[in-house]
C-alpha positions in Angstrom: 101.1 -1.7 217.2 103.0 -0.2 214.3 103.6 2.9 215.8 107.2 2.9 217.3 106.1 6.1 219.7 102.8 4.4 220.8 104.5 1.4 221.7 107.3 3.4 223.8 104.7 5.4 225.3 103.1 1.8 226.7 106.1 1.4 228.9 107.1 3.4 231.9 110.6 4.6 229.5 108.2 6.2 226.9 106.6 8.7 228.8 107.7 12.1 228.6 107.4 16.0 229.8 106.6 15.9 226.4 103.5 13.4 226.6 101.6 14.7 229.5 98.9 16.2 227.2 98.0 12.2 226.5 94.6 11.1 227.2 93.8 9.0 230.8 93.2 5.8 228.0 96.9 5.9 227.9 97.4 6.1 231.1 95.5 3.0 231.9 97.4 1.2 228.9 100.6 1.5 230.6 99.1 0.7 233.7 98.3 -2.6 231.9 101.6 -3.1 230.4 103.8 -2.0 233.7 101.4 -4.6 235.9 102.0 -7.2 233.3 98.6 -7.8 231.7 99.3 -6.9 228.7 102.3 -7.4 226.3 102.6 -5.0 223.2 104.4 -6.3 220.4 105.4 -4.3 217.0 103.4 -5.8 214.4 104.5 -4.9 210.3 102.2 -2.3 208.3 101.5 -5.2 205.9 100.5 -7.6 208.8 98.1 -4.8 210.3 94.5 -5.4 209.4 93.2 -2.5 209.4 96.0 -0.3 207.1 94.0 -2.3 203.9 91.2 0.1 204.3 94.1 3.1 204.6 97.2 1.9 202.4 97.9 0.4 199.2 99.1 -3.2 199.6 100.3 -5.7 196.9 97.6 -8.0 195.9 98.5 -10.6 197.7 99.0 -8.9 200.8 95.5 -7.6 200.2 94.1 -10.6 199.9 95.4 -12.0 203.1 94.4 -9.2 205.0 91.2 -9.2 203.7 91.0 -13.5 204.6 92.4 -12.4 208.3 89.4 -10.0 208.5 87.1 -12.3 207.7 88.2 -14.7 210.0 89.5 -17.5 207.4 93.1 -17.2 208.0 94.4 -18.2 211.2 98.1 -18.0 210.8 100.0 -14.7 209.9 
């Protein structure tokens, strides 16, 4: 995730009065998290594959994107 308020909303600490509007796919995401099946880590924009169809990136960072797509790059 790259989205600071997604990523607090995963954990029991991120939800809110504010946040009860969220949708029950949320829900069941921190469910996930809080039992321990799933781990969210903050990944950089320029490491997130799918921001090259969205952002500008440097060349390079375009082109390694673009590789970890395609399933050529295995390392990050």
């Amino acid at each position: 995730m790259d989205n600071n308020a997604a990523l607090n909303m995963g954990t029991a600490n991120g939800v809110t009065s504010r946040s009860n509007h969220i949708d029950i796919r949320c829900h069941y995401f921190s469910e996930q998290v809080n039992e321990g099946r799933l781990v969210p880590i903050k990944v950089p924009t320029d490491q997130q594959q799918a921001d090259t169809f969205t952002k500008p990136f440097p060349r390079n960072t375009f082109l390694r994107n673009m590789q970890m797509l395609r399933g050529k790059v295995t390392e990050v």
